[in-house]
C-alpha positions in Angstrom: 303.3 29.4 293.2 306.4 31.6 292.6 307.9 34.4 294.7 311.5 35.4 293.2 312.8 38.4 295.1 316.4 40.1 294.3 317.6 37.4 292.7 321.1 37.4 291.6 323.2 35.3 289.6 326.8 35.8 288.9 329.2 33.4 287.1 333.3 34.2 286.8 334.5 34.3 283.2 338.1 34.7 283.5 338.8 37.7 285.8 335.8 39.2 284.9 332.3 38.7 286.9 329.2 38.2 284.7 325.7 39.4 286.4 323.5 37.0 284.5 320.5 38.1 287.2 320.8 40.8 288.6 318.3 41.3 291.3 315.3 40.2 289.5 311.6 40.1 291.7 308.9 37.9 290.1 305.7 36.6 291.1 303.8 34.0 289.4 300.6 32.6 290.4 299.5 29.0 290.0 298.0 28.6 286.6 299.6 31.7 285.2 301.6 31.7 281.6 304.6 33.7 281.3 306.3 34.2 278.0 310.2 36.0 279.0 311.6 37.5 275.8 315.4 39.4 275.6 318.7 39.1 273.7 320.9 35.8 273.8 323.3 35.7 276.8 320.8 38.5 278.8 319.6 35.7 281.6 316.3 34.1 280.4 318.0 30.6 280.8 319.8 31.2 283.4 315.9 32.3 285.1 314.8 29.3 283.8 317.1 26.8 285.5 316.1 28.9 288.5 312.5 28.5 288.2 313.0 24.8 287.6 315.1 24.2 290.4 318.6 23.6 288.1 320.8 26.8 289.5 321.0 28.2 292.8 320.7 31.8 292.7 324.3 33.8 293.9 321.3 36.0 296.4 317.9 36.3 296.7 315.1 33.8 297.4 313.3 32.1 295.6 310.3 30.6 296.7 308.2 28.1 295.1 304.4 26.6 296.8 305.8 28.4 300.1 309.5 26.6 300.5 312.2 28.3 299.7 314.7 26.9 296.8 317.6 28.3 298.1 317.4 26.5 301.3 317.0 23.0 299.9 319.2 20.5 300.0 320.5 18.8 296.3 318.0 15.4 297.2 315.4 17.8 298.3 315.8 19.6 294.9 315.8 16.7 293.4 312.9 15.8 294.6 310.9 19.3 293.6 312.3 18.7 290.3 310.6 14.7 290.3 307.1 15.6 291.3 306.5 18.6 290.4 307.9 20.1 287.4 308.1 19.5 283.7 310.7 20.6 281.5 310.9 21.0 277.5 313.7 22.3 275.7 314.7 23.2 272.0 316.7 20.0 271.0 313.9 18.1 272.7 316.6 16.0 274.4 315.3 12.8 273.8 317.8 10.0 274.3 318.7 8.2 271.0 318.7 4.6 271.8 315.3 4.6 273.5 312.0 4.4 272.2 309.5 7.3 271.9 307.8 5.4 275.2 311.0 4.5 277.1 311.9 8.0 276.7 308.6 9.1 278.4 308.9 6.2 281.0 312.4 8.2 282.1 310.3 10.6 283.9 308.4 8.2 286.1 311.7 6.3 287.3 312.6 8.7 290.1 309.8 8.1 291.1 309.8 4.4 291.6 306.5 3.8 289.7 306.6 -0.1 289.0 308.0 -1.2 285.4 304.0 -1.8 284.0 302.6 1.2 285.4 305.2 3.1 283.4 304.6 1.9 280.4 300.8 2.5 280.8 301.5 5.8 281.8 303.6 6.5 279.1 301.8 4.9 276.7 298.3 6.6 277.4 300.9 10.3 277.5 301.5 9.5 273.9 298.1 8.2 272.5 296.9 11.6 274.5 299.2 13.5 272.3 298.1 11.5 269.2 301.4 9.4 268.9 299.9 5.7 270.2 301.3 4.6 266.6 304.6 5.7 267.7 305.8 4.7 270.7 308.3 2.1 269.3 309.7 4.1 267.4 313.2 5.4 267.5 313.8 9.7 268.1 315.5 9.0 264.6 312.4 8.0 263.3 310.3 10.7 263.6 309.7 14.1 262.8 311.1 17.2 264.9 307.0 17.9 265.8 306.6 14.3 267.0 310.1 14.5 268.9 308.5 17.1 270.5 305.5 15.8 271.1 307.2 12.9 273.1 309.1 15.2 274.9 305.7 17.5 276.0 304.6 13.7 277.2 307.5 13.2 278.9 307.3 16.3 280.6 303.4 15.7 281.5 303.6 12.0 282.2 304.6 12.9 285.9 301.6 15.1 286.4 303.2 18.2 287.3 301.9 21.8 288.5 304.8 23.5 286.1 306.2 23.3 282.7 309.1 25.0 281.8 310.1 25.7 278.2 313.5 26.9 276.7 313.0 27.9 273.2 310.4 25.1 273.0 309.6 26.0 268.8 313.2 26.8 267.9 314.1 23.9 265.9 310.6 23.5 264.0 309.2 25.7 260.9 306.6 27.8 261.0 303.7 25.4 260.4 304.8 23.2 262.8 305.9 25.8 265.6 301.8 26.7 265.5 300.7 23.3 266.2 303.1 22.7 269.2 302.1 26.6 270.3 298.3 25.2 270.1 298.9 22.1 271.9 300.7 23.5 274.9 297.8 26.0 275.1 295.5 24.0 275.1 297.5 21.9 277.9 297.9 24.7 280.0 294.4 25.7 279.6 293.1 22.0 280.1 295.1 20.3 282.6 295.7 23.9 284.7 299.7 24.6 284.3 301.6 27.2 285.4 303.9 27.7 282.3 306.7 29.7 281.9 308.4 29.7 278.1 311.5 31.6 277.2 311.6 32.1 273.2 312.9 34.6 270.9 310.0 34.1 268.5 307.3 37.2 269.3 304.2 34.8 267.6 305.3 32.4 270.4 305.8 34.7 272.8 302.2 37.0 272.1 299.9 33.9 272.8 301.0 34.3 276.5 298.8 35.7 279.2 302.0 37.8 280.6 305.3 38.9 278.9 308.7 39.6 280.3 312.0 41.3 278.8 315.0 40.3 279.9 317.9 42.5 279.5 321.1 42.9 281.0 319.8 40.1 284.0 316.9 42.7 284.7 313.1 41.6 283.9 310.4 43.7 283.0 307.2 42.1 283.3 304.6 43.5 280.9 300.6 43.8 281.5 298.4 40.8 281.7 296.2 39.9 278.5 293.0 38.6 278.7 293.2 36.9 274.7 291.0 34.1 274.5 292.5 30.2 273.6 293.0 29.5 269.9 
């Protein structure tokens, strides 16, 4: 799946040179769940957008089902990003003036799927989710779980190998972070995901087969558990 080796990523701030990465190796297997854990501003989104095809590393490769990132071009990236790879963030990112099913439609566009296969597609994503009831419905009009909730189906609604999530329980409470936890488990265990979630929460973060630290653009990749699915 993923082969990252001394990857490097450096950003100029001012006069000064920041190592976000700095020369990080990583494998990942198909079907594997990483949790990366580390202080804010030590690189765990900056890996991310790596992983997902978003940054280009400063050095290193990075190489994902045998191609390597770094050699792509922007439309071949693109691409990678269309077909193959889900993403879920924090503020759910869910575009206002669209329903809960238009917003899940928005993944199947680049892919030129035909206007009624879309809304199937997305419509089943929801009802799979348990949000059939919702799909007209405004981001405004529901809860921060079912925002979410669209956005996990708007991530899966493309069918893809890998889901990426940024802080994906960071706006809910704590009742509410456990049933998204549960649900992407039981994705991941179901539909056979790699997934990769950065979080600062350790609940979130101890349901993972793997952990890594992240510190100082270094990752430390603990020991694999073997915990069975909630």
């Amino acid at each position: 799946m993923y082969q990252l080796t001394g990857v490097t990523r450096d950003y100029q701030k001012g006069r000064h040179t920041v190592h976000a990465l700095d020369g990080v190796d990583l494998v990942i297997e198909d079907g594997d769940w990483l949790a990366i854990q580390g202080p804010t501003g030590h690189g765990k989104s900056t890996l991310l957008q790596i992983l997902g095809a978003l940054d280009r590393p400063t050095s290193g490769t990075v190489l994902f089902d045998g191609q390597d990132l770094t050699r792509l071009r922007e439309s071949q990236l693109t691409q990678v990003r269309a077909t193959s790879i889900g993403f879920i963030f924090q503020s759910f990112n869910l575009i206002p003036t669209l329903s809960a099913q238009e917003n899940v439609e928005t993944a199947l566009v680049p892919l030129r799927v035909a206007s009624a296969e879309r809304q199937e597609r997305a419509l089943r994503a929801l009802t799979d989710l348990g949000l059939g009831d919702r799909a007209r419905h405004l981001p405004s009009e529901l809860s921060g779980g079912q925002q979410q909730r669209v956005a996990i189906a708007r991530a899966l609604v493309k069918q893809p190998t890998v889901l990426l999530a940024d802080e994906p329980t960071g706006n809910l409470d704590e009742g509410t972070r456990d049933e998204i936890m549960t649900l992407l488990e039981q994705l991941w265990d179901q539909l056979r995901l790699t997934l990769v979630i950065v979080s600062h929460d350790s609940i979130v973060a101890g349901r993972a087969q793997r952990t890594g630290l992240m510190e100082n653009g270094r990752l430390t990749i603990g020991t694999r558990s073997t915990h069975p699915i909630s």
